[in-house]
DRENZA-396322 format. One record per residue: residue number from 0; residue in one letter; z, y, x of N, C-alpha, C in turn. Coordinates in Angstrom, 1 decimal. Layout:
<torros>
<k=NUM r=A nz=Z ny=Y nx=X caz=Z cay=Y cax=X cz=Z cy=Y cx=X>
...
</torros>
This chain:
<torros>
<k=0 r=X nz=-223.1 ny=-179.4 nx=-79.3 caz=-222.9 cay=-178.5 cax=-80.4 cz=-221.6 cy=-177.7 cx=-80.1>
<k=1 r=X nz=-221.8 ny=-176.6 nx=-79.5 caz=-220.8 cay=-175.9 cax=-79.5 cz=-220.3 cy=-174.7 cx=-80.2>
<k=2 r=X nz=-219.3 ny=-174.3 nx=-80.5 caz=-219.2 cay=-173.0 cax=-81.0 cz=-218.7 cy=-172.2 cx=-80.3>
<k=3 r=X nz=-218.9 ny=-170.8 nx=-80.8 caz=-218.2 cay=-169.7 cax=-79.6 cz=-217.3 cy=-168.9 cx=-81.1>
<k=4 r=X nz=-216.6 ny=-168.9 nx=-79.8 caz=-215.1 cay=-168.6 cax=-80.9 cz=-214.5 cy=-167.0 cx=-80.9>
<k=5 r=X nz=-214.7 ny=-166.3 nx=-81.4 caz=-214.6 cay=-164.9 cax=-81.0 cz=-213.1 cy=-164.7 cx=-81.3>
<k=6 r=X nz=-212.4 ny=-163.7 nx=-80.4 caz=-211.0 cay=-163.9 cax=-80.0 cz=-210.2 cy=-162.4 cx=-81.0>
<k=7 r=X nz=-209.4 ny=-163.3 nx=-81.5 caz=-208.7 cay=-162.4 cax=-82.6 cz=-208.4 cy=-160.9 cx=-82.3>
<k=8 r=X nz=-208.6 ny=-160.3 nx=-82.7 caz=-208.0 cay=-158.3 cax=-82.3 cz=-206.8 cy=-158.2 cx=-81.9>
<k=9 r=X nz=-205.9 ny=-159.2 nx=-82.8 caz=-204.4 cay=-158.9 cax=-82.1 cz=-204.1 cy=-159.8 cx=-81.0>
<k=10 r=X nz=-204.9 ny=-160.7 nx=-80.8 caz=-204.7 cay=-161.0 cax=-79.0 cz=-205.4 cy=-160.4 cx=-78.0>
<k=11 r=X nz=-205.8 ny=-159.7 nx=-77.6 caz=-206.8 cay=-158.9 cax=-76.6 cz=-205.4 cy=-157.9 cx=-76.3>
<k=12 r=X nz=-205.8 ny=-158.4 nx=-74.7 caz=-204.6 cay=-157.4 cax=-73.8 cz=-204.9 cy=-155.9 cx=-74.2>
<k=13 r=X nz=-203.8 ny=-155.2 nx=-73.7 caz=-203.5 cay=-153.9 cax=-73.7 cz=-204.3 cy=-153.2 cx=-72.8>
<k=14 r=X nz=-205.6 ny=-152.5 nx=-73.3 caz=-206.2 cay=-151.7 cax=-72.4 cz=-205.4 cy=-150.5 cx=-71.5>
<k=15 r=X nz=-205.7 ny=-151.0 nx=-69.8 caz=-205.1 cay=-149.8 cax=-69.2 cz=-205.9 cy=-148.4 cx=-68.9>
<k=16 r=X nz=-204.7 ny=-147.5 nx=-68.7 caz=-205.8 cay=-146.4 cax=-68.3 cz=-206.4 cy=-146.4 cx=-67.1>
<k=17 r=X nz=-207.5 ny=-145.3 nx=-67.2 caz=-208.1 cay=-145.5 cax=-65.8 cz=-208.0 cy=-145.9 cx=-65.0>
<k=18 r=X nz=-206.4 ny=-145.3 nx=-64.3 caz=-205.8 cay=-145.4 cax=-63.5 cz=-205.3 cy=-146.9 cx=-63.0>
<k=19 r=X nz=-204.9 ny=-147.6 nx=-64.0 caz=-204.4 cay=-149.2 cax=-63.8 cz=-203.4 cy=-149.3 cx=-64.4>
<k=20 r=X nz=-202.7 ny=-147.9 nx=-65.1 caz=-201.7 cay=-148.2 cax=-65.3 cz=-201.4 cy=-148.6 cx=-66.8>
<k=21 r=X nz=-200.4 ny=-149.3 nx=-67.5 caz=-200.8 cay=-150.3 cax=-68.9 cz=-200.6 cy=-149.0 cx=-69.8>
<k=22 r=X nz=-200.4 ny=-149.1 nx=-71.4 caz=-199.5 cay=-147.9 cax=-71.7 cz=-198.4 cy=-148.2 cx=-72.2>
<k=23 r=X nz=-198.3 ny=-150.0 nx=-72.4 caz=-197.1 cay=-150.6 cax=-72.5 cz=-196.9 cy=-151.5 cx=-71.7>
<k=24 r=X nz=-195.3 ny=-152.3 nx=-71.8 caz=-194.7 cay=-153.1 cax=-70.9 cz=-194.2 cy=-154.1 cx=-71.2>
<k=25 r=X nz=-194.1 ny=-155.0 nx=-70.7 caz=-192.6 cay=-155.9 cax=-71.2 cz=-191.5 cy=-155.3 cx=-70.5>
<k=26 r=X nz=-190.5 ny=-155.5 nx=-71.3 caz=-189.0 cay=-155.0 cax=-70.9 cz=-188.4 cy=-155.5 cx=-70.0>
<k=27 r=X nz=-188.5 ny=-156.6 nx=-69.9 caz=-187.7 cay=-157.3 cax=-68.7 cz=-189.0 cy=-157.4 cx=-67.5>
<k=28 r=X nz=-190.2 ny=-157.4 nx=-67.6 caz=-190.7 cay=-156.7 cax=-66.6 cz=-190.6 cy=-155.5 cx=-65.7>
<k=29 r=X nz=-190.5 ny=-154.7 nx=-66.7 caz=-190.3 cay=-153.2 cax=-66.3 cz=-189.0 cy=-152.9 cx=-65.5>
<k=30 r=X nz=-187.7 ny=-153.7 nx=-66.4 caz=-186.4 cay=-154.0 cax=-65.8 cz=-186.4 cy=-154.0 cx=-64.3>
<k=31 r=X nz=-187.3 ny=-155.2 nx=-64.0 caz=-187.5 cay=-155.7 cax=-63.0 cz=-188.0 cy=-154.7 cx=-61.9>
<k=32 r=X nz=-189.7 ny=-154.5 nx=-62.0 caz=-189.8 cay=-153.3 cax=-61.2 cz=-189.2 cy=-152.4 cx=-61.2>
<k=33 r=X nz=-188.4 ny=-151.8 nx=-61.9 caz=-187.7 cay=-150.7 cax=-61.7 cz=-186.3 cy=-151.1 cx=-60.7>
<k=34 r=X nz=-186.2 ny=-152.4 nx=-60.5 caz=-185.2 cay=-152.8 cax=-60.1 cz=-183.7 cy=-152.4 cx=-60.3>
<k=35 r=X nz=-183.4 ny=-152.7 nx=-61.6 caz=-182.0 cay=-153.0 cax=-62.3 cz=-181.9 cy=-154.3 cx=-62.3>
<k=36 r=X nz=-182.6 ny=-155.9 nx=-62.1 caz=-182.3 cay=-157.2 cax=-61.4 cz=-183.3 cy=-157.7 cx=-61.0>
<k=37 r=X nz=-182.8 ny=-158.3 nx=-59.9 caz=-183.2 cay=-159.0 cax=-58.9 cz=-184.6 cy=-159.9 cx=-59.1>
<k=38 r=X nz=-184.7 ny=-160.7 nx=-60.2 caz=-185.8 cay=-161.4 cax=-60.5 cz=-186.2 cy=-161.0 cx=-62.1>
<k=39 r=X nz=-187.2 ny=-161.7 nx=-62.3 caz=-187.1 cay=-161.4 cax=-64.0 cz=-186.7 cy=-162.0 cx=-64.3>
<k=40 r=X nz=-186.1 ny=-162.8 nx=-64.5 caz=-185.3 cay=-164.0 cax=-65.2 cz=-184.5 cy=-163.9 cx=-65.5>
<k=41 r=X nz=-183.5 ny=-163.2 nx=-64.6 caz=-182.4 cay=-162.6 cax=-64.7 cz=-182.6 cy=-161.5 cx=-65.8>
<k=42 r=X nz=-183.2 ny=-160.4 nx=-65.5 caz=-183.4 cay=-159.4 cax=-66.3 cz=-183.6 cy=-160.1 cx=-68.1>
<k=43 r=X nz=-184.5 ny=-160.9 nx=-68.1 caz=-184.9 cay=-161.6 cax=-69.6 cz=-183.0 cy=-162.0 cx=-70.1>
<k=44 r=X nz=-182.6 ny=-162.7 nx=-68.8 caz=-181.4 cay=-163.0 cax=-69.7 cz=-180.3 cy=-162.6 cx=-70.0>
<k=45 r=X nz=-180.4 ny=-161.1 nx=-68.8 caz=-179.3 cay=-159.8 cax=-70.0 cz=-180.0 cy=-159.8 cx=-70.9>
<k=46 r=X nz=-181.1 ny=-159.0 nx=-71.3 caz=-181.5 cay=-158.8 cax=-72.2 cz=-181.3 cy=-159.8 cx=-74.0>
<k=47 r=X nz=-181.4 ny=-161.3 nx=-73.4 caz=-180.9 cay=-162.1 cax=-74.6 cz=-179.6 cy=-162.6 cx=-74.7>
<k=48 r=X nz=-178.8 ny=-161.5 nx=-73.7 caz=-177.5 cay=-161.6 cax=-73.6 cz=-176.5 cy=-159.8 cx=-74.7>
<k=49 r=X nz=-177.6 ny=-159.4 nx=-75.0 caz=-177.4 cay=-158.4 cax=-75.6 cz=-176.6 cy=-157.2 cx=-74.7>
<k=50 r=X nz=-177.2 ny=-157.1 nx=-73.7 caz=-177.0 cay=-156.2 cax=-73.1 cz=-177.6 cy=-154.7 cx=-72.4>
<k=51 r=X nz=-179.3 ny=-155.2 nx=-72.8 caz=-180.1 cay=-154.1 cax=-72.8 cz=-180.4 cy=-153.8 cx=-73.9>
<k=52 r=X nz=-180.1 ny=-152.4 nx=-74.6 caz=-180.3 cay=-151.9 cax=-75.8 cz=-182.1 cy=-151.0 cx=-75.7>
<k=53 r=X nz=-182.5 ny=-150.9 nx=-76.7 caz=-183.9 cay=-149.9 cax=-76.4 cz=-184.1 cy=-149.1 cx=-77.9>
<k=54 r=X nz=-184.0 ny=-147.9 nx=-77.5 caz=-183.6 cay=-146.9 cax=-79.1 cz=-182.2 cy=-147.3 cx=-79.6>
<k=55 r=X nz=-181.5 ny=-147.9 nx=-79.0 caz=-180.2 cay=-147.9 cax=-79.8 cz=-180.4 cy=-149.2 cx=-80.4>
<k=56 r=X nz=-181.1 ny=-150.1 nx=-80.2 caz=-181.4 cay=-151.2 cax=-80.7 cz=-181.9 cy=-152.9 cx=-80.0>
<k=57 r=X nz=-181.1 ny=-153.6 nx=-80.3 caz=-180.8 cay=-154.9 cax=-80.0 cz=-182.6 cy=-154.9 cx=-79.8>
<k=58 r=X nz=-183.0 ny=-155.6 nx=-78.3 caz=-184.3 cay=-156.1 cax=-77.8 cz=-184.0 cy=-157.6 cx=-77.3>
<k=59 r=X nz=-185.7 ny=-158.4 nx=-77.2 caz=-185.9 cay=-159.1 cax=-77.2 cz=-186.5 cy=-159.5 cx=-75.4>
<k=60 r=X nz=-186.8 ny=-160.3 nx=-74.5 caz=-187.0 cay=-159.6 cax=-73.7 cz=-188.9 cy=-159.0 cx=-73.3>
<k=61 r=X nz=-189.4 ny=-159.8 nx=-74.1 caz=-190.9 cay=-159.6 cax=-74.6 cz=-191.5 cy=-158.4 cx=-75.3>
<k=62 r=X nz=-190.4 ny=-157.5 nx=-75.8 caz=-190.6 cay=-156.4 cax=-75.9 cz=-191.3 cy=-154.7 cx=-75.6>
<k=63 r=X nz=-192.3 ny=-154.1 nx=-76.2 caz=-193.1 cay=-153.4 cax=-75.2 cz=-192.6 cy=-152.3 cx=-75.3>
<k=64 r=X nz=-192.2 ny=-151.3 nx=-74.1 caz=-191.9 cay=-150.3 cax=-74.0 cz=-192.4 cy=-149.0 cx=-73.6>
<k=65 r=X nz=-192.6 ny=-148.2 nx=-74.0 caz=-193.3 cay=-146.9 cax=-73.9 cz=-193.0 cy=-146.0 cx=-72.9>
<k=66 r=X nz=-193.2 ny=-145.2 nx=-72.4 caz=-192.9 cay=-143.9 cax=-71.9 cz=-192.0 cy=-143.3 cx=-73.0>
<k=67 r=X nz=-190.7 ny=-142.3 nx=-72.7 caz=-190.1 cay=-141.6 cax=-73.3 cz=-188.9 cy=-142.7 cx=-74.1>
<k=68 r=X nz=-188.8 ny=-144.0 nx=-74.0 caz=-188.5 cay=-144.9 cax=-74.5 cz=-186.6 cy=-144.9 cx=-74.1>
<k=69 r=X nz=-185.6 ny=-144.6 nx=-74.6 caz=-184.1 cay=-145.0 cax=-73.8 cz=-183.9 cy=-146.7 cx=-74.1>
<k=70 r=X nz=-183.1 ny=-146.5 nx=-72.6 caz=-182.4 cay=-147.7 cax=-72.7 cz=-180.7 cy=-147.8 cx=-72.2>
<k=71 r=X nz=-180.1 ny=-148.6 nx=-72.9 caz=-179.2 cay=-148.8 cax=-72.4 cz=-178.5 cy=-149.6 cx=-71.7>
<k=72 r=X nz=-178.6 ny=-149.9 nx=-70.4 caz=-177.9 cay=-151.1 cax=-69.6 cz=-176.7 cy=-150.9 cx=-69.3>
<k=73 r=X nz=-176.2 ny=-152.4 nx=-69.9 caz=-174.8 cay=-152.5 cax=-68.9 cz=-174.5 cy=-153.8 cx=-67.9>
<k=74 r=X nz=-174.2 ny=-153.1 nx=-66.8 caz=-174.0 cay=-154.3 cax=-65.9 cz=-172.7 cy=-154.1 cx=-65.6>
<k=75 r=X nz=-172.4 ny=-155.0 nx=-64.5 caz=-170.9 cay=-155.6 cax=-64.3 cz=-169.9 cy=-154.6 cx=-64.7>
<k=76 r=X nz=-169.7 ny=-153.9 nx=-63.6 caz=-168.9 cay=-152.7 cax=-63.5 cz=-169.5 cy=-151.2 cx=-63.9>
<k=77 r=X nz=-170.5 ny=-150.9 nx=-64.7 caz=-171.1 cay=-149.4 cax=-64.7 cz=-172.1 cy=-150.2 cx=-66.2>
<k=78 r=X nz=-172.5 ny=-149.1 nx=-66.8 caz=-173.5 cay=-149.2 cax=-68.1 cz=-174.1 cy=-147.6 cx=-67.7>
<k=79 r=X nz=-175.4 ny=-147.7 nx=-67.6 caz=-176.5 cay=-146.6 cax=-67.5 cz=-177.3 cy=-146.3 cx=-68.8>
<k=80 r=X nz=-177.7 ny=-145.5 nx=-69.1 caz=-178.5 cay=-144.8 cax=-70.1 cz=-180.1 cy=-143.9 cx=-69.9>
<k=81 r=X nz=-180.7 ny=-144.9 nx=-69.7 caz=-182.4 cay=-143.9 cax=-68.7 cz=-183.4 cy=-143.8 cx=-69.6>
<k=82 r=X nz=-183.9 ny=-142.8 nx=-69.2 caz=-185.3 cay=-142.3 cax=-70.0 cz=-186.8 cy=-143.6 cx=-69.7>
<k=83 r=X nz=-187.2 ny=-143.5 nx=-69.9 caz=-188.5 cay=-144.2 cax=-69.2 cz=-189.3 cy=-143.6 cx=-68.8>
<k=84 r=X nz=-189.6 ny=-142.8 nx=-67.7 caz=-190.4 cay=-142.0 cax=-67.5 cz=-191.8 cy=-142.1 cx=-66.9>
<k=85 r=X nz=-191.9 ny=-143.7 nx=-66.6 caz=-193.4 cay=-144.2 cax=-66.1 cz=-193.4 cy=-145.6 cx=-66.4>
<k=86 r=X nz=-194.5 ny=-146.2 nx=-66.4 caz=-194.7 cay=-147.9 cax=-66.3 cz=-195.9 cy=-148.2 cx=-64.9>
<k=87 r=X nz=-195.6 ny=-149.1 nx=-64.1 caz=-196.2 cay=-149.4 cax=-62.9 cz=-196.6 cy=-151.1 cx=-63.4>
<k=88 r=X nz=-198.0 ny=-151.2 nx=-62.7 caz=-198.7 cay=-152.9 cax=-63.0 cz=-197.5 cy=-153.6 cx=-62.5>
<k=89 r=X nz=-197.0 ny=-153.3 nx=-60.9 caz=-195.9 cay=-154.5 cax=-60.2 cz=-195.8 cy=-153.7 cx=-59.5>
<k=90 r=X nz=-194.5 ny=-154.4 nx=-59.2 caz=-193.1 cay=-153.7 cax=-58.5 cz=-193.5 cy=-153.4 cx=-57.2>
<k=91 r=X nz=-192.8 ny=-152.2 nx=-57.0 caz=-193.1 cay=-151.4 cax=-55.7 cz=-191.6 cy=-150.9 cx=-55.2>
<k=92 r=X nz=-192.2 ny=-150.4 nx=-53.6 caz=-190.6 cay=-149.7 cax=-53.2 cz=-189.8 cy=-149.4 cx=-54.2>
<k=93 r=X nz=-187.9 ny=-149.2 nx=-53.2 caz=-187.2 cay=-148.9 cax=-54.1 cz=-187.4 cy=-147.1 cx=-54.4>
<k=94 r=X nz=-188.4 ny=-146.5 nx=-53.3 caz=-188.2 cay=-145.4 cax=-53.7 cz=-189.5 cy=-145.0 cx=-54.9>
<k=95 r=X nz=-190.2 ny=-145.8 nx=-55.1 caz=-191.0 cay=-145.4 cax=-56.4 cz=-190.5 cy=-145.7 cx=-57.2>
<k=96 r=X nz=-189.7 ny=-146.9 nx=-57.4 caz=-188.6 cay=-147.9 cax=-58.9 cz=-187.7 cy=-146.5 cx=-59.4>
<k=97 r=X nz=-187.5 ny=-145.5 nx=-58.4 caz=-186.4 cay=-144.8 cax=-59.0 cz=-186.8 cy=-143.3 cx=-59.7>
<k=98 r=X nz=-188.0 ny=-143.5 nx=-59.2 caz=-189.2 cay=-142.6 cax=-60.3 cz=-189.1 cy=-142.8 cx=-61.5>
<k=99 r=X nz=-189.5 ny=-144.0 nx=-61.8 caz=-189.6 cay=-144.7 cax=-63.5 cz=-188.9 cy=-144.2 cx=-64.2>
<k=100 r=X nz=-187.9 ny=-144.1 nx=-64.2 caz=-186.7 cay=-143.6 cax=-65.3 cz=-186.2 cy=-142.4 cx=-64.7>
<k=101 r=X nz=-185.0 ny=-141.7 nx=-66.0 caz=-184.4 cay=-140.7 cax=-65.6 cz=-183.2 cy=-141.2 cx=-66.3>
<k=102 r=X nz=-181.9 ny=-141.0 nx=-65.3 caz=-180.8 cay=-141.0 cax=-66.0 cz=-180.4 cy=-140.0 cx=-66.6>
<k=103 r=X nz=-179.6 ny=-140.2 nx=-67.9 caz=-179.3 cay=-139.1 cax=-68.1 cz=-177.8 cy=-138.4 cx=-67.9>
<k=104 r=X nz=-177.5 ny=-136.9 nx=-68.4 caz=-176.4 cay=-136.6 cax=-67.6 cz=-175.6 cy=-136.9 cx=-68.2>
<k=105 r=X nz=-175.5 ny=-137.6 nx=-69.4 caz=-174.2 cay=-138.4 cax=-69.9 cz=-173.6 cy=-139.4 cx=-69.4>
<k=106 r=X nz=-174.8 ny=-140.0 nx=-69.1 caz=-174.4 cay=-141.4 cax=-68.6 cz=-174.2 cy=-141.3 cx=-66.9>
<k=107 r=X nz=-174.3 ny=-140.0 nx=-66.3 caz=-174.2 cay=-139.9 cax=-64.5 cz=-172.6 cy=-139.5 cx=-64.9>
<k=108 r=X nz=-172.2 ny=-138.6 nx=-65.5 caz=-170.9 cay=-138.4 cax=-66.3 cz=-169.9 cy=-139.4 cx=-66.3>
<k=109 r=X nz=-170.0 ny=-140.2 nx=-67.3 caz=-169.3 cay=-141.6 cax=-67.4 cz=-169.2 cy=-142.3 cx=-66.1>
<k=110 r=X nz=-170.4 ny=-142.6 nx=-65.6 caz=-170.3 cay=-143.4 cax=-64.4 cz=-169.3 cy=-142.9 cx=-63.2>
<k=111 r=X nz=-169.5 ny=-141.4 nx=-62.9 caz=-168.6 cay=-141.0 cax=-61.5 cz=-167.3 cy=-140.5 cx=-62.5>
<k=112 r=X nz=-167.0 ny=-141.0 nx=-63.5 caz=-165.4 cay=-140.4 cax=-64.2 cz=-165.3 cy=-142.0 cx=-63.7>
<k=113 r=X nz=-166.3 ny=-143.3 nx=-64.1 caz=-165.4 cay=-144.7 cax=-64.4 cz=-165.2 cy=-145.0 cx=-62.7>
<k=114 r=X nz=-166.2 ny=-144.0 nx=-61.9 caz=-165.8 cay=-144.6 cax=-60.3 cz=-164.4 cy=-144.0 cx=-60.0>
<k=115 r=X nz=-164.0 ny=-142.8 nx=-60.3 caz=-163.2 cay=-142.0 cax=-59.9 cz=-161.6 cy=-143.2 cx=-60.8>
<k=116 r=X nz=-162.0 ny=-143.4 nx=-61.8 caz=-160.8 cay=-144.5 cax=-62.2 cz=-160.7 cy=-145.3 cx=-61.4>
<k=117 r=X nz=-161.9 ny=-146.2 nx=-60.7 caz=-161.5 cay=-147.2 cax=-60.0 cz=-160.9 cy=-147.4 cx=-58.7>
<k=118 r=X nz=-161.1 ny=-145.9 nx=-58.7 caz=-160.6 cay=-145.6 cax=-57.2 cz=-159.0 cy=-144.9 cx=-57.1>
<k=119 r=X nz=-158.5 ny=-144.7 nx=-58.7 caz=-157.2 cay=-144.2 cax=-58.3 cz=-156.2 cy=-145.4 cx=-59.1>
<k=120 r=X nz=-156.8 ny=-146.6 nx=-59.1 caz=-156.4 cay=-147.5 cax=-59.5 cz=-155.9 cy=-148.3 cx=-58.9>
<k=121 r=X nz=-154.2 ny=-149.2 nx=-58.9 caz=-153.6 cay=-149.7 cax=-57.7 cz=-154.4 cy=-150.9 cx=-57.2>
<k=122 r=X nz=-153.9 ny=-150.9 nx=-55.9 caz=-154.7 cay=-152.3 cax=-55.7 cz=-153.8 cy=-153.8 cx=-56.0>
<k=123 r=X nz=-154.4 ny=-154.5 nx=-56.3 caz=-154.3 cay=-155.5 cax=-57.2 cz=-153.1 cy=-156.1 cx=-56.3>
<k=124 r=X nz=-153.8 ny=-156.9 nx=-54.4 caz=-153.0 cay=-157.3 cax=-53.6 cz=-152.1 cy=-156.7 cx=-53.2>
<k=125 r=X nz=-151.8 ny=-155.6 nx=-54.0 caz=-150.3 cay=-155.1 cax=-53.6 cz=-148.9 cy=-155.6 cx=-54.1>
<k=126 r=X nz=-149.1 ny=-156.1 nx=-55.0 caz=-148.0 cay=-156.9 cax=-55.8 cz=-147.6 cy=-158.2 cx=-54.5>
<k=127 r=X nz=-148.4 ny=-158.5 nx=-53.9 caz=-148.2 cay=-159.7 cax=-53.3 cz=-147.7 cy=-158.9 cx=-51.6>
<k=128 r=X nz=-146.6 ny=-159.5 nx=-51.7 caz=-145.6 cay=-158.6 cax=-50.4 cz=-145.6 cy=-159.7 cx=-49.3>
<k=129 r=X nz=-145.7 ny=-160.9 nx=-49.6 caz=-145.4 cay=-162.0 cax=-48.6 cz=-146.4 cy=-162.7 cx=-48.5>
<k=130 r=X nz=-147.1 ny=-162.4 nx=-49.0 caz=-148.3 cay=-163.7 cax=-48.8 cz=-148.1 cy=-165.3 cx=-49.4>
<k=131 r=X nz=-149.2 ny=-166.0 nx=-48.7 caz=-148.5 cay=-167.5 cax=-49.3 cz=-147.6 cy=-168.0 cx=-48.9>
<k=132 r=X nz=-146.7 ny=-168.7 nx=-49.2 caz=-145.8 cay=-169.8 cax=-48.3 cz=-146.1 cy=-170.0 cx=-47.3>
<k=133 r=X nz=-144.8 ny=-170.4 nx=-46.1 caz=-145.6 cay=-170.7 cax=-45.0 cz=-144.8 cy=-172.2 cx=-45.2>
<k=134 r=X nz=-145.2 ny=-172.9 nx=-44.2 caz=-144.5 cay=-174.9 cax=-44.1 cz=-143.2 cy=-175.0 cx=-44.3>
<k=135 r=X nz=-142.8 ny=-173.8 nx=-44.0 caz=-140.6 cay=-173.5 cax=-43.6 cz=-140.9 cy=-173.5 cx=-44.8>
<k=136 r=X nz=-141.2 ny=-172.6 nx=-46.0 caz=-140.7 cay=-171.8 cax=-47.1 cz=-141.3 cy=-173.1 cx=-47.9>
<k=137 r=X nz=-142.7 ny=-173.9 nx=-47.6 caz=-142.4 cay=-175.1 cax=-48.8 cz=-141.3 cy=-176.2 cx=-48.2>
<k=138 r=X nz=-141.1 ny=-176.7 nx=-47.0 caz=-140.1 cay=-177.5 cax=-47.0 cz=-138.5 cy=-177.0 cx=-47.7>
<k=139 r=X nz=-138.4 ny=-175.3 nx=-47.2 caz=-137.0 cay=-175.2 cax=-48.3 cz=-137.0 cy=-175.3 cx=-49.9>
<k=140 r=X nz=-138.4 ny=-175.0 nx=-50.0 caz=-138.3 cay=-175.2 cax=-52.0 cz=-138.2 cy=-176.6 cx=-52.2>
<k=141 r=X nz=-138.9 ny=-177.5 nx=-51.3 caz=-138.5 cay=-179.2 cax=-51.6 cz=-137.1 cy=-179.4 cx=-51.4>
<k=142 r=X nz=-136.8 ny=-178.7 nx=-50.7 caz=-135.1 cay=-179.4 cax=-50.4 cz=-133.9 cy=-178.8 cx=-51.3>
<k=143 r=X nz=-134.3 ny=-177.2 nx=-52.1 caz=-133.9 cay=-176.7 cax=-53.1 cz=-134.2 cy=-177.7 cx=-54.4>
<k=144 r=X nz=-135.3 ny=-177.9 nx=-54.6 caz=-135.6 cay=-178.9 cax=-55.6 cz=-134.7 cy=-180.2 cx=-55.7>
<k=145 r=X nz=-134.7 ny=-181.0 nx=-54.7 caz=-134.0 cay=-181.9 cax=-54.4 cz=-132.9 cy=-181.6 cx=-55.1>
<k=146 r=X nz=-131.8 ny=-181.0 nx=-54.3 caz=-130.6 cay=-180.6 cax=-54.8 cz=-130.3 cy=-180.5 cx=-55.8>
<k=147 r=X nz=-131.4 ny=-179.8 nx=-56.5 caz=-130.8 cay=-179.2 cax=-57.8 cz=-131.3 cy=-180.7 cx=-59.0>
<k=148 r=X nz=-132.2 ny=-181.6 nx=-58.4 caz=-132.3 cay=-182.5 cax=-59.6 cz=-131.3 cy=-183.5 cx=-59.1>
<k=149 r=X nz=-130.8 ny=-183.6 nx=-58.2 caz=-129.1 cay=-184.5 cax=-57.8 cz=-128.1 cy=-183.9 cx=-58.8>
<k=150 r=X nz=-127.9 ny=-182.2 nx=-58.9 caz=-127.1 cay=-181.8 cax=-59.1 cz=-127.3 cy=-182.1 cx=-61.0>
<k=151 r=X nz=-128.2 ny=-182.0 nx=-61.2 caz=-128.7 cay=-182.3 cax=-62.4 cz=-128.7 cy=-183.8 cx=-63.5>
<k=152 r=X nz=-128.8 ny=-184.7 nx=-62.1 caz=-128.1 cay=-186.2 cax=-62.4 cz=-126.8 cy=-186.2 cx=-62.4>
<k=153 r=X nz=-126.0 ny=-185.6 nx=-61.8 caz=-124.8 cay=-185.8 cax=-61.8 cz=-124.2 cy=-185.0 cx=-63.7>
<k=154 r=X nz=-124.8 ny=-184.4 nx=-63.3 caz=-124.7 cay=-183.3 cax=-65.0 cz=-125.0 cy=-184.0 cx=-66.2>
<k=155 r=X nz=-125.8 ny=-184.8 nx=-66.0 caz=-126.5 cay=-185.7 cax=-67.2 cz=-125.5 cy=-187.0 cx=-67.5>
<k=156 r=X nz=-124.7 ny=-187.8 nx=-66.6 caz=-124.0 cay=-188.8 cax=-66.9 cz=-122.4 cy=-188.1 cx=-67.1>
<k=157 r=X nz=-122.2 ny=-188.4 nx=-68.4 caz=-120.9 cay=-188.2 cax=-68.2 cz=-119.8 cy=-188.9 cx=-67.6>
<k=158 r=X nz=-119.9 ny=-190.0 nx=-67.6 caz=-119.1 cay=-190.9 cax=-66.9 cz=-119.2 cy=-191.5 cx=-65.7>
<k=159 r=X nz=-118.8 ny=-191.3 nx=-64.5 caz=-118.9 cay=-191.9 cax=-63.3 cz=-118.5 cy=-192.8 cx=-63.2>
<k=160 r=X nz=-119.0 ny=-193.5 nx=-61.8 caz=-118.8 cay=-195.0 cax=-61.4 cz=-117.1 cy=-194.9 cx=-61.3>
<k=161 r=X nz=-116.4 ny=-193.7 nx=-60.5 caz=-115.1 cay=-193.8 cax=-60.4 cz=-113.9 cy=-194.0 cx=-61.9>
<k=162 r=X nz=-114.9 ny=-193.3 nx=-62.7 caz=-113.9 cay=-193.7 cax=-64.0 cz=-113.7 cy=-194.9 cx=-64.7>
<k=163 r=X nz=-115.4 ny=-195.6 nx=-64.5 caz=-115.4 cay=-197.3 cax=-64.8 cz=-114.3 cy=-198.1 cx=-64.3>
<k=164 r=X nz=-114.0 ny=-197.6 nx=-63.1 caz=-113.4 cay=-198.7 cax=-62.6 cz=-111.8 cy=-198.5 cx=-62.9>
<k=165 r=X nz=-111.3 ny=-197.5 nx=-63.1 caz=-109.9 cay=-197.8 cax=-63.6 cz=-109.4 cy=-198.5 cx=-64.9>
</torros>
């Protein structure tokens, strides 16, 4: 006695078009093949790191995304702002991934002003003139050290042994 169980409307996948292609996405998929990171995993956990915005708005990484859709990524050093301009079944070359989206000229703007800062910006190892210590320079700080906590015992007792004894 079995029954047949007919499967709810809101779960039946997203019909694709002809073509194969879906007409939505998940976002951290799409991330993915478009390659802005490396695995999806990664991608899912900017995104629950609040770092991928979609319409101006905090996403989830199960999220479906559309054509014409913005997003805002920011990663380490640079935050991008792209259109969505296609959805692909799975990831392909880097020169199709860079199809998908379109950046826009705000955000190409910002980015070559924030490279051009980092580039007229001092370098950090310049403060450091000498480098580390070399064996000489810690054996004189031990022997400075020395001295100065003798010199420091003698400072601390007021009374010496020569004064006891008279």
């Amino acid at each position: 006695m079995s029954r047949k169980r007919n499967p709810a409307p809101h779960s039946a996948p997203a019909t694709a078009s002809p073509d194969g292609i879906p007409p939505t996405m998940r976002l951290d998929k799409w991330l993915w093949c478009a390659r802005f990171y490396k695995t999806r995993s990664l991608a899912a956990e900017e995104i629950a790191r609040g770092r991928v915005l979609v319409n101006d708005t905090l996403a989830k990484p199960a999220r479906d995304v559309r054509i014409g859709d913005t997003l805002h990524i920011r990663q380490t050093l640079q935050s991008r702002t792209v259109q969505v301009q296609s959805l692909l079944a799975m990831r392909g070359p880097a020169s199709v991934a860079q199809q998908m989206y379109a950046e826009t000229e705000q955000s190409v703007a910002e980015r070559t002003r924030q490279a051009e800062l980092r580039r007229l910006a001092p370098e950090p190892a310049s403060d450091l003139r000498h480098g580390r210590p070399t064996k000489k320079d810690r054996r004189d700080f031990d022997q400075l050290r020395q001295q100065g906590q003798r010199s420091a015992l003698n400072e601390r007792w007021s009374a010496s042994v020569q004064n006891a004894r008279d």
